[in-house]
N, C-alpha and C positions, 0 to 999 in steps of 0.2 A: 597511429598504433592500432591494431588489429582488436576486437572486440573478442575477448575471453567466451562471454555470455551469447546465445544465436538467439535466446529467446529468454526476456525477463518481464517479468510483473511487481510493478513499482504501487506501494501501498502508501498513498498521500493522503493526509489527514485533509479534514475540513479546514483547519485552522489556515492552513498554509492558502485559502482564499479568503479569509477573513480582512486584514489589512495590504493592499497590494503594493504598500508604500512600506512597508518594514522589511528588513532583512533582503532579502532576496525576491523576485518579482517572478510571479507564473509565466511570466513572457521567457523569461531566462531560463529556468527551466525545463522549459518548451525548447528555447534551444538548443540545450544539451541532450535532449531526447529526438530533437532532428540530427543532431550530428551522430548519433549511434545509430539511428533509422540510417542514413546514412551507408554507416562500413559494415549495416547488414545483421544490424539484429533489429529483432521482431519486439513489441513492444505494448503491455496493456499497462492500462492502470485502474486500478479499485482505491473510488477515492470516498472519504468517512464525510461524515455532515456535523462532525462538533460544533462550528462555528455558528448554525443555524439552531441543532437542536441535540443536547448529547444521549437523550434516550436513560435508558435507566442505569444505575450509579449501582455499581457492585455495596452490598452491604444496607441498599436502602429496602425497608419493608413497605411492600404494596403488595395489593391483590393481585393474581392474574394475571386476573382482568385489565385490570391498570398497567403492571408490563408489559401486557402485548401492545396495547393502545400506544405505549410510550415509545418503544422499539419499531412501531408502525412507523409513527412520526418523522422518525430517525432517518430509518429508510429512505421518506420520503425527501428528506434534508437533501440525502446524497444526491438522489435525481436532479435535485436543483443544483445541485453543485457541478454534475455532471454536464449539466446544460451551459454552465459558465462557463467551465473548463475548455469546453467544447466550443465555446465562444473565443475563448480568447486565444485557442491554439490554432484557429482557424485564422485568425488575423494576422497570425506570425508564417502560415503557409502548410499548416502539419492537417493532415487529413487524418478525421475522426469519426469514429461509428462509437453511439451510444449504446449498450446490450445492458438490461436492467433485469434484473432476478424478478422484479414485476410489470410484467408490460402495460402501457397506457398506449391507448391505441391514439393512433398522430401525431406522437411524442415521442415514444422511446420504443425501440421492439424489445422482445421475450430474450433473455439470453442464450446462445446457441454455440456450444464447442465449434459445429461447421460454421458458422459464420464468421466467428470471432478469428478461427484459425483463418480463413481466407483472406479474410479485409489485414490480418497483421503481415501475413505473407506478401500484400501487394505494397505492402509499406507506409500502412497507416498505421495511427494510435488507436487503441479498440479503449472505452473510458468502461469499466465495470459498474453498477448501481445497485441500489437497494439491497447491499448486502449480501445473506444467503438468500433472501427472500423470507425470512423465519425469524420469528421472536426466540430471544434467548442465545443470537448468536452476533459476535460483535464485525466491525469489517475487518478485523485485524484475520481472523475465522475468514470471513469472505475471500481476502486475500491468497488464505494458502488454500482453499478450495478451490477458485477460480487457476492456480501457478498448476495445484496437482491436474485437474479436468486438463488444461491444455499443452500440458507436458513440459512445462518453464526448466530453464535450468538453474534459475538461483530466484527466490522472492528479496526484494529490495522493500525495507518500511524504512522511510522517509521520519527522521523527528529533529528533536531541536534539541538532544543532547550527541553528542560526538561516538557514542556507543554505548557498551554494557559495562559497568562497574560489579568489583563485589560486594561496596558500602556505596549508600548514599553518599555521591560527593558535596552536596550542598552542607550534608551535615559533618560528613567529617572526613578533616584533610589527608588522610591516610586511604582515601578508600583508593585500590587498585583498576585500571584499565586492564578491561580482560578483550585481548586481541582477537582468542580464539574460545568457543565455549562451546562444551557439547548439549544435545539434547537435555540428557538428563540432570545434568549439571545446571543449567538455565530451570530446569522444572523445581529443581529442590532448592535451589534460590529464591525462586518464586519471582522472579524477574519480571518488573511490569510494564517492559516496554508491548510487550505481548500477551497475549490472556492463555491460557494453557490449553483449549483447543485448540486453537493456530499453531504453538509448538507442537501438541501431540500430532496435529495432522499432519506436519513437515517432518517428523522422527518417521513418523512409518512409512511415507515417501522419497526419505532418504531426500529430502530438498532442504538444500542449504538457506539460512538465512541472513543477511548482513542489513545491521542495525548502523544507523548514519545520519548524518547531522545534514540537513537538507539546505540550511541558510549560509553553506562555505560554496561560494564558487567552482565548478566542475567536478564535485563531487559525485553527481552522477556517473559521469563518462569515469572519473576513475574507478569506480566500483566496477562497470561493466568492463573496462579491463584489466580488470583480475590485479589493480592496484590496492594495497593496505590502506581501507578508508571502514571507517568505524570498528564496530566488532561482526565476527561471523559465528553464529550458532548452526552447529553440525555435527557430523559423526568423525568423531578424530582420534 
């Protein structure tokens, strides 16, 4: 089947390398992002560092100071994450370049749109890090900066619920599967699958986003063509 999407940015949490033995394995998902590399789409990912360290908690008071210090950290999470990722997708045969919003020199380079675009053009995985490089900004943000800078045509976040609801379904059995949702509809929900700069910066770049349960088998590949797999927030 023909790839809907020519160029996607796939937002993977930390967690999803936390235990490599639950659900679903990064080896697997590595897979299904060779087989889309594959029928010729391009392909980055910006991945978060929860599992290492989650940085600062919306609603907690600290100084600053102490924000920044914490969202440093975070940052720094991701690079390691990005170094693993980059480990073990390299095992399975997928070529990877690390681009980090901070460079460590003999580690990681500086992030670069001309680079990133090249190495994804030649049909590698480009792994995003540390974010936007800035305190105050989460990778969810990272994400759709990194989809807008290199001209994606749809941002893909990866999670472990099946999509967007109008009610917590944990709490109560009425709440609806919303298929289709638009920007501002997601904003005044207040939807937490996302933090509201990543939606506001996806409404004003008119980039679609589709929320998806990461641990169902070929979920991937069906999102990237243009198959009904979670929810899509956009302009509709």
């Amino acid at each position: 089947m023909e790839s809907r999407y020519k160029k996607v940015i796939l937002k993977l949490s930390g967690e999803s390398l936390a235990n490599r033995d639950d659900a679903r394995s990064i080896e697997s998902i590595g897979q299904e992002i060779d087989t889309v590399i594959r029928q010729g789409t391009q392909m980055g990912i910006v991945i978060g560092g929860g599992n290492i360290f989650r940085g600062h908690s919306h609603g907690e008071k600290s100084s600053s100071e102490t924000r920044i210090k914490d969202d440093q950290i975070g940052m720094l999470a991701t690079i390691i994450n990005g170094l693993a990722l980059s480990k073990i997708f390299a095992q399975i045969g997928l070529k990877t370049l690390i681009q980090s919003a901070i460079g460590i020199d003999g580690m990681v380079d500086r992030f670069s749109v001309e680079n990133s675009t090249k190495f994804m053009e030649s049909g590698g995985v480009v792994i995003f890090c540390a974010g936007t490089g800035n305190p105050y900004f989460s990778t969810d943000t990272a994400a759709a900066l990194r989809a807008c800078e290199l001209g994606a045509d749809v941002l893909l976040k990866a999670t472990t619920v099946d999509g967007i609801y109008d009610k917590n379904p944990k709490m109560d059995k009425n709440a609806k599967k919303l298929e289709k949702i638009d920007y501002i509809e997601a904003l005044s929900l207040g939807i937490a699958v996302m933090d509201f700069p990543a939606f506001a910066l996806c409404k004003e770049n008119d980039l679609n986003i589709i929320i998806f349960n990461m641990n169902i088998d070929g979920n991937i590949i069906k999102a990237i063509h243009g198959e009904q797999v979670g929810s899509i927030v956009g302009k509709f």
